[in-house]
N, C-alpha and C positions, 0 to 999 in steps of 0.2 A: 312572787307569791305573797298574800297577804298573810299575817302573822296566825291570825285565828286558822286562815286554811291549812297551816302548816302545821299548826299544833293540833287541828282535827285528824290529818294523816297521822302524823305519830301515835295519838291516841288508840289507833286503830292496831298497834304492835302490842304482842301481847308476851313481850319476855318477861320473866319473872323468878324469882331466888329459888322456887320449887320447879321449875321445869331443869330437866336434868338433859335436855338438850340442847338449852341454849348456857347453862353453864358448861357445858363440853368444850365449847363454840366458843366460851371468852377463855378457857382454859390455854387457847394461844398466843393468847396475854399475859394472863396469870404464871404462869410456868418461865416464858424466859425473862419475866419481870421480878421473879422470885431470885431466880439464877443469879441476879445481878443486883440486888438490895442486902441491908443489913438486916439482922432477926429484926430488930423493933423497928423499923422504917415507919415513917407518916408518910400517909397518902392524900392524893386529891385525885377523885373517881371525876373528871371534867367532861359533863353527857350524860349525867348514869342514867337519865331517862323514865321514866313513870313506875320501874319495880326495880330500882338500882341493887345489882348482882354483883358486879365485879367488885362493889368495896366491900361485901359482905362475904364474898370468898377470901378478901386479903383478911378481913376481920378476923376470920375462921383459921388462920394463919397466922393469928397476933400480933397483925398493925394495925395501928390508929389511921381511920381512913375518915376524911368527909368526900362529899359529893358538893357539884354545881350541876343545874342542869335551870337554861335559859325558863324553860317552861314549866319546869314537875319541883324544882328546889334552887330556887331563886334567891340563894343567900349570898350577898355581896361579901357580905364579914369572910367566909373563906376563900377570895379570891386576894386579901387584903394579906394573907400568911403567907409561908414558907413551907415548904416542903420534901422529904428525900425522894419523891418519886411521885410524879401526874401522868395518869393515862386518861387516852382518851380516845373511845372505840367505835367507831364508825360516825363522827360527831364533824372533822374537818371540813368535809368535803357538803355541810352543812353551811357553813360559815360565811356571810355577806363580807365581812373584813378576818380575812384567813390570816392575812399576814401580824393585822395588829392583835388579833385573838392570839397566836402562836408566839409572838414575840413577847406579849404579858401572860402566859402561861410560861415562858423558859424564864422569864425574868423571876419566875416563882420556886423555883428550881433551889434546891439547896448546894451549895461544894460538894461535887462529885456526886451529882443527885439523877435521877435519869427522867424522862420526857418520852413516854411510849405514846407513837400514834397508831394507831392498825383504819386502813383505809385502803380502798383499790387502788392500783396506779394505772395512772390515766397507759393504755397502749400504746401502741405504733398508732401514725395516722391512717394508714389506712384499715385497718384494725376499729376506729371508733366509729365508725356510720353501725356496726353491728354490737357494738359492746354493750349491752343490758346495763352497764351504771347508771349512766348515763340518761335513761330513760326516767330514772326518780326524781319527779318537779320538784324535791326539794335538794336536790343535787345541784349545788350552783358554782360548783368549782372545783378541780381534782387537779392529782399532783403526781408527775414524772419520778424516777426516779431520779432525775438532774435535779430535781426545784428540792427534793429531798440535799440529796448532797451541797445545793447550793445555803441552804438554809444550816445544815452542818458549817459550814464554810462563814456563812454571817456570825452563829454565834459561837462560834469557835469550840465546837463540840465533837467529839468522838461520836462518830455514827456508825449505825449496824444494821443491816435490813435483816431481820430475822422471819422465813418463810417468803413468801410473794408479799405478803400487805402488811411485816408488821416491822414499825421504823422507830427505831433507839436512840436517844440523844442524850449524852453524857456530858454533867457540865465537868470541865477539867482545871 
């Protein structure tokens, strides 16, 4: 898909810090990402997308948070930092180079820092001819929960699936 068409569909999403449905919705981020950081944690919101929410709730919770997001906040300078904790919320399974994207994101990872992804996992194979992810042309890649645990296993990280789509990586 060409870059422009990609960013035309996203434009079309209409989350925002005042709709109190889709902060509901990232609250299954927010909550067991809380569970598991320090009061003042820095953050990197990676995706936050055209009305970035989720660093404005960590905000609202008193961490220092930036945001990346290829198309809406395209600041290289905070991919260059360190950080106690990067989420990043329905944004992977976006990804043309998923592996090098996730592996310079955990490399940004502070000691004992965590790495939340929330994203679908790809089903059983016969399960996917009808699986609705699947269907979003800017969906170009998805992930088992094997390529999860295997990925734990590369970077030597405590993992934890918390709910169906949301994946914990702790640097140790």
């Amino acid at each position: 898909m060409a870059e422009a068409d990609e960013k035309e569909r996203y434009d079309l999403h209409t989350n925002s810090p005042d709709d109190p449905g889709y902060r509901q919705y990232l609250r299954k981020v927010l909550d067991p990402v809380l569970e598991r950081i320090d009061d003042e944690a820095a953050g990197l919101d990676f995706g936050s997308g055209p009305g970035p929410t989720l660093s404005k709730m960590f905000e609202e919770q008193g961490h220092t948070m930036c945001i990346y997001d290829h198309f809406y906040a395209r600041d290289e300078e905070v991919l260059k930092k360190s950080y106690d904790f990067i989420t990043s919320t329905e944004v992977i399974e976006h990804l043309y180079d998923p592996k090098g994207v996730m592996d310079k994101l955990w490399s940004m990872v502070e000691n004992k820092g965590l790495l939340a992804l929330l994203t679908q996992p790809y089903p059983s194979q016969d399960a996917f001819a009808s699986w609705y992810y699947k269907n979003d042309p800017t969906h170009v890649c998805f992930f088992s929960i094997e390529t999860m645990q295997w990925l734990a296993k590369q970077w030597q990280a405590e993992f934890e699936r918390v709910g169906k789509d949301l994946f914990i990586f702790r640097r140790i």
